[in-house]
C-alpha positions in Angstrom: 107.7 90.7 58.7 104.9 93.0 60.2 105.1 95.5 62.9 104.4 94.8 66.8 101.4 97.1 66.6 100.2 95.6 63.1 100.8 92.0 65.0 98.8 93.0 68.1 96.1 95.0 66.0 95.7 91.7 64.1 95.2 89.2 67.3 92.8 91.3 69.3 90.5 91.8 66.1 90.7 88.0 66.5 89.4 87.8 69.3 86.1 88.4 71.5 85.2 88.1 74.9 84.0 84.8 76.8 81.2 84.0 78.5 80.1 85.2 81.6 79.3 83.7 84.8 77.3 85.1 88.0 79.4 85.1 91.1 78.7 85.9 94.5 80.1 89.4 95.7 83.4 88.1 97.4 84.2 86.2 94.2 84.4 89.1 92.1 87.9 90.7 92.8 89.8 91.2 90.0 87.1 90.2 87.2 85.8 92.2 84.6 81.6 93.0 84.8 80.0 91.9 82.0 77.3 94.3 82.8 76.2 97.5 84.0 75.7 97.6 88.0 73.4 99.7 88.8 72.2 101.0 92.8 69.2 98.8 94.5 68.8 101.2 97.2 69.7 104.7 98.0 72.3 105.6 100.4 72.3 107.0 102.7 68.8 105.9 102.4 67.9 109.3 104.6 69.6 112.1 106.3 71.6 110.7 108.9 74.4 112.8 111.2 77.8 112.4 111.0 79.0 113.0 113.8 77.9 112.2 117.5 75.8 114.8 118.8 72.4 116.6 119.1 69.9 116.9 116.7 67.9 120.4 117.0 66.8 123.0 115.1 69.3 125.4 113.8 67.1 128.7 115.4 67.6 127.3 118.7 71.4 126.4 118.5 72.6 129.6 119.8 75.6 129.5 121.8 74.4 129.5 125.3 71.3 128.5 124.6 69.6 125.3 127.2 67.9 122.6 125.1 65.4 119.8 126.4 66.6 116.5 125.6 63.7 114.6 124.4 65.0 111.2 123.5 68.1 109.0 122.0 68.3 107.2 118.5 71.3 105.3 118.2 72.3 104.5 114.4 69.5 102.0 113.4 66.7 102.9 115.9 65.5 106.0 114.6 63.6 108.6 117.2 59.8 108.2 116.1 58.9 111.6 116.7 59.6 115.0 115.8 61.9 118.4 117.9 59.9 120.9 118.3 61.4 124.6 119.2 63.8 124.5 122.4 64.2 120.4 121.9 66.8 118.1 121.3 67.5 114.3 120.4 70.6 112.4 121.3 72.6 111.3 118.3 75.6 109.2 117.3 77.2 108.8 114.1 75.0 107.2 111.3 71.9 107.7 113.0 68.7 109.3 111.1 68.0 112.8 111.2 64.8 113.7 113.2 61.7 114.9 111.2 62.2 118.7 112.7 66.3 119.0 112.7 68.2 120.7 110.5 71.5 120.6 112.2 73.9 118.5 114.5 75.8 119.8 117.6 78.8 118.3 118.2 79.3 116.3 121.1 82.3 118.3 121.8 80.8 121.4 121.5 77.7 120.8 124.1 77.3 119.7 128.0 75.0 117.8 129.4 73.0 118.3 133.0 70.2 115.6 133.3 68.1 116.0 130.4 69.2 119.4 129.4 71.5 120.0 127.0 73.8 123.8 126.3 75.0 125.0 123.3 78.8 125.8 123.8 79.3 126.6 119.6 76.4 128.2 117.5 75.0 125.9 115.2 74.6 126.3 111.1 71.9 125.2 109.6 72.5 121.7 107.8 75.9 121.0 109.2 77.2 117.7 109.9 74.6 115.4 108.1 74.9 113.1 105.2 72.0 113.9 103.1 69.7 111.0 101.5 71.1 110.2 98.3 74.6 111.5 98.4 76.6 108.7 97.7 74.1 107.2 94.6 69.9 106.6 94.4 68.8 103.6 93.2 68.7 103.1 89.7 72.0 105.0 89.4 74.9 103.1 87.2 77.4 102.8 89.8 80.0 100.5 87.5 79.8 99.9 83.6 80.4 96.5 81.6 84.1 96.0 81.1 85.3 97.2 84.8 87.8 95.2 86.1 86.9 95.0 90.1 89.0 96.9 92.7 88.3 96.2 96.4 87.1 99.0 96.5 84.6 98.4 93.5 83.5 95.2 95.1 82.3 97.6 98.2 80.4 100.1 96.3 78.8 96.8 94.9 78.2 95.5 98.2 77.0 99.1 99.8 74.6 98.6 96.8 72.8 95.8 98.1 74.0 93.3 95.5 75.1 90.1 96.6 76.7 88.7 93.7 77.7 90.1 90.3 77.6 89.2 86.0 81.2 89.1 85.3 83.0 87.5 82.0 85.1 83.7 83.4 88.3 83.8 83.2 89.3 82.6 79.7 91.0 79.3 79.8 94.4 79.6 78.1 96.2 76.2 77.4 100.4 76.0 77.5 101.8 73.2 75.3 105.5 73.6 75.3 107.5 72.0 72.7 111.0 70.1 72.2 112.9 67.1 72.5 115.6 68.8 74.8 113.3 70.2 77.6 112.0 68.6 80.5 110.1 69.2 83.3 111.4 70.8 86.8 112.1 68.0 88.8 112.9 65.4 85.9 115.8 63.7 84.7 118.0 66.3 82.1 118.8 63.8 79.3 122.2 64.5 77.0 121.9 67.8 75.8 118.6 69.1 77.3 117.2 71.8 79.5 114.8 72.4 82.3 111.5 73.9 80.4 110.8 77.5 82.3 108.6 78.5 79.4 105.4 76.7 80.5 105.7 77.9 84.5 106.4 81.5 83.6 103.5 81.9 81.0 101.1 80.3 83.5 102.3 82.7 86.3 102.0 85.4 83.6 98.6 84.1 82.1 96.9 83.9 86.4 98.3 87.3 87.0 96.3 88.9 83.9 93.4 87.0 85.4 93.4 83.8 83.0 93.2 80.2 84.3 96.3 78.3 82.6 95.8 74.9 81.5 99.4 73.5 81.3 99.5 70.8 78.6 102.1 67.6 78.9 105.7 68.5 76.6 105.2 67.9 73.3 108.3 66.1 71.6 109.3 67.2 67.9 107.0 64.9 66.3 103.8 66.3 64.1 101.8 63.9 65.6 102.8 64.9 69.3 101.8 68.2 68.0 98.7 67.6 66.7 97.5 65.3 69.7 98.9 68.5 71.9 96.1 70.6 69.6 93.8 67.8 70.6 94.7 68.2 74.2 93.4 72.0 74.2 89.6 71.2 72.8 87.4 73.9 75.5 90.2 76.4 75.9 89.5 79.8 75.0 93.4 80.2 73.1 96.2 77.6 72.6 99.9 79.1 73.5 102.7 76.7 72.5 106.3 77.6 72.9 109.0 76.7 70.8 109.2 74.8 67.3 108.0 78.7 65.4 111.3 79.4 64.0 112.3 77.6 60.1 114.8 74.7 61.4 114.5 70.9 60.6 113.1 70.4 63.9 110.8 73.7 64.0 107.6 71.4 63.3 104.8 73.9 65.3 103.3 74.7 61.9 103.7 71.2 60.2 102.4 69.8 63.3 98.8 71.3 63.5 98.5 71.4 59.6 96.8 68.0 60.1 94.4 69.9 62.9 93.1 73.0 59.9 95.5 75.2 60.9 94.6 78.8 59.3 98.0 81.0 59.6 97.3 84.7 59.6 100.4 85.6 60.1 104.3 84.5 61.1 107.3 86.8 62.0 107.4 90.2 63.8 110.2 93.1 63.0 110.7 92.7 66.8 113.7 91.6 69.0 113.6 89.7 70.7 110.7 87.2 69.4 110.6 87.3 65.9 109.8 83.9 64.9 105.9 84.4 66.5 102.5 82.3 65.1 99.4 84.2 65.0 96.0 82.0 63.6 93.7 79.1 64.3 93.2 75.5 64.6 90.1 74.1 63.7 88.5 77.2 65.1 90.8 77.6 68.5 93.0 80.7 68.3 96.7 80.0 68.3 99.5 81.9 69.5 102.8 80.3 68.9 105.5 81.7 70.9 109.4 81.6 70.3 111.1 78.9 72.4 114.1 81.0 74.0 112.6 82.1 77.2 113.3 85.9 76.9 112.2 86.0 73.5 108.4 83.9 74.8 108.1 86.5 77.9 108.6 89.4 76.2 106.0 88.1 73.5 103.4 87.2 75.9 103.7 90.5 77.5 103.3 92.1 74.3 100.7 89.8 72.3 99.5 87.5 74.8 98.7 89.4 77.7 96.2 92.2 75.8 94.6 88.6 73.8 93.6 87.4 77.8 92.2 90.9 78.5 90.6 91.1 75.4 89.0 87.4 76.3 88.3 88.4 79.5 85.8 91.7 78.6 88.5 94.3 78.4 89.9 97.0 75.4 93.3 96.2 76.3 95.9 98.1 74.1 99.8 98.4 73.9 100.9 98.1 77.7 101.9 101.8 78.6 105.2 103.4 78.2 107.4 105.9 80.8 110.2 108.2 80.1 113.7 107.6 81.4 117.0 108.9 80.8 119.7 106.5 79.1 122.9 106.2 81.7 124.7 104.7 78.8 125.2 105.1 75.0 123.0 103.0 72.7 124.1 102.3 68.9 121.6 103.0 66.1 119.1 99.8 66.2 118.0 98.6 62.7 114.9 96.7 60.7 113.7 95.5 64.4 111.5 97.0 67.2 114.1 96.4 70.2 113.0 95.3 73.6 116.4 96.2 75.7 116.3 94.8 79.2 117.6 97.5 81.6 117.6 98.4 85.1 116.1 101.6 86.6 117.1 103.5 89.6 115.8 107.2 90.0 116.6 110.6 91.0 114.7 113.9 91.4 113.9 113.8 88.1 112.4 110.8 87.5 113.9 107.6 85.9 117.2 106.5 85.0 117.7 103.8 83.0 121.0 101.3 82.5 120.7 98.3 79.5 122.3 95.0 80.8 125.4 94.0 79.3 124.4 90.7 78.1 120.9 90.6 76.1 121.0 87.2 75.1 117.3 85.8 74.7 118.0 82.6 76.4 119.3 84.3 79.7 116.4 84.3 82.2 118.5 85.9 85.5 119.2 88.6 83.7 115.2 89.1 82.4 114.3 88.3 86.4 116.8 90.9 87.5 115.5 93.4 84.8 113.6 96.0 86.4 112.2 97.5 82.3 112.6 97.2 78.7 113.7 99.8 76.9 111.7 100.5 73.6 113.5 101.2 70.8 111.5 101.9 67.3 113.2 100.4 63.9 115.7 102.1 62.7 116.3 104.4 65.9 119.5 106.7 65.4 122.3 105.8 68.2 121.6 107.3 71.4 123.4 109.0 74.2 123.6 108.7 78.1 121.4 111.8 79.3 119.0 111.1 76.2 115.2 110.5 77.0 114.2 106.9 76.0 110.8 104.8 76.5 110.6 101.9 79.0 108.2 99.3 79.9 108.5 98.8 83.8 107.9 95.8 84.4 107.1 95.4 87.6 104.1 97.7 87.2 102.5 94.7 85.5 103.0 92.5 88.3 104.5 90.4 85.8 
């Protein structure tokens, strides 16, 4: 058995990024650029006031002093001339800076008569406008490669002047769950078999890491199903199945997509739960073969598969990032395994406090819905006591 790091170390130097597609602007939420954006334009393009006022020249914004008011320019209709000593122009937020000004006066801070405006607050030189350039001049690198796209990215883009944007496609991940017992939600449950959850909740897992799931049809326990299910994923970027990766009679993943050039790099993590996990390729498509207890295939793809889409998808995704919380209950010593302990949290003034569920069966899937973390616990931990700082993976933070 290798280590979970060693495991994901091994699939992410596997893999490399997709192709990328041009999008327009509103399209790009959420996706990773696939190169530098840099500024079209400068903004503010010039010096424009922020507030609405006067434009004048700071020597002539004494307090009490009477100013002529020579014009308007409302934001996008700039005044064509330029103030001259004892002038002033109407202003309103946004609106260019006369060639002359070098200083707003509040609206609330002047009074108006006819044309003639008076200075109720002394003026300082350069206050209230947004100089040209502020915010970024074109030609500035505003977002690099490998940026996944916040709202608030997509408007820098936009305030850019760029319509649309290079960003990498979302890799295509195909599902193919395996098993004679399972069948689909909806379907007839024969003698002995179960409602497949594996397929929905890796596709749910696979959209929200911003990967397009491809859900293939069951495959039963037959090395020919298999290997037509491999035959079924020809233009994904990776093939996930679930179940048939442990060493029963009926545990035919491997034998199965022998007959497709499959090129094992690796099989069996010191984790739990998931231990029984397929790492390599067929005929050139990665493979990730995932446990078929449902726990054991979440846990898994959070670990493995979801850092394999961000990696296809233009990001350096690593381990997903550990908190501190403090154990409400004793935990005894752990052994060869990395443990994945589903716990709930709650929290006080001090941070996190963290409870494992009774029951950590790998098959239970209410208790992993109702889980609000896992606790980590490194092989061979010593036993630990309530009060004791532990690492968890909240879950929720994934959106997962």
């Amino acid at each position: 058995m290798i280590s979970v790091e060693e495991a994901r170390s091994r699939i992410l130097d596997a893999l490399v990024p997709v192709g990328a597609e041009t999008l327009g602007l509103a399209q790009t939420h959420g996706r990773v650029l696939a190169a530098a954006l840099l500024a079209r334009l400068t903004q503010p393009p010039a010096d424009l006031s922020a507030m609405d006022g006067y434009a004048l020249r700071a020597a002539d914004g004494q307090k009490g002093a009477v100013l002529r008011v020579i014009g308007t320019a409302p934001a996008g209709h700039p005044f064509a001339g330029a103030i001259q000593p004892g002038e002033a122009v109407r202003l309103f937020t946004g609106s260019v800076l006369p060639a002359g000004a070098d200083t707003v006066l509040l609206q609330e801070d002047a009074s108006l008569t006819g044309n003639q405006v008076r200075v109720n607050e002394t003026c300082l030189a350069g206050k209230h406008i947004r100089r040209a350039g502020q915010d970024f001049r074109a030609g500035d690198v505003l977002l690099q490669a490998g940026k996944r796209l916040t709202a608030r990215d997509v408007g820098l883009a936009a305030a850019a002047n760029h319509p649309w944007a290079s960003v990498f496609r979302q890799p295509r991940i195909a599902i193919l769950a395996t098993g004679d017992e399972i069948s689909l939600p909806g379907e007839p449950v024969g003698p002995g078999g179960i409602v497949s959850s594996n397929a929905h909740a890796l596709a749910a897992l696979i959209q929200a890491c911003g990967g397009e799931a491809v859900v293939l049809p069951i495959a039963a326990d037959d090395r020919a199903a298999i290997a037509a299910g491999a035959d079924a994923a020809k233009g994904a970027d990776l093939l996930v199945t679930t179940g048939g990766a442990s060493v029963g009679d009926h545990d035919l993943v491997q034998a199965g997509l022998e007959a497709r050039g499959l090129k094992l790099d690796f099989w069996k993590i010191a984790m739990r739960p998931g231990k029984p996990l397929i790492f390599g390729s067929v005929d050139g498509l990665p493979l990730l073969g995932l446990p078929g207890n449902p726990v054991s295939a979440y846990v898994c793809a959070l670990l493995f598969l979801k850092p394999a889409i961000m990696r296809l998808g233009g990001l350096q995704d690593n381990a997903p990032e550990t908190e501190q919380a403090r154990l409400q209950t004793a935990m005894k010593a752990n052994d060869q395994r990395q443990d994945y302990v589903r716990a709930s949290l709650s929290r006080d003034e001090r941070g996190w406090l963290a409870t494992p569920l009774p029951l950590q069966d790998s098959a239970m899937l209410q208790a992993l819905a109702l889980a609000d973390a896992l606790i980590l616990r490194v092989p061979f931990a010593p036993a630990s006591q309530q009060g004791e700082i532990v690492e968890i993976m909240r879950l929720g933070e994934f959106g997962l």
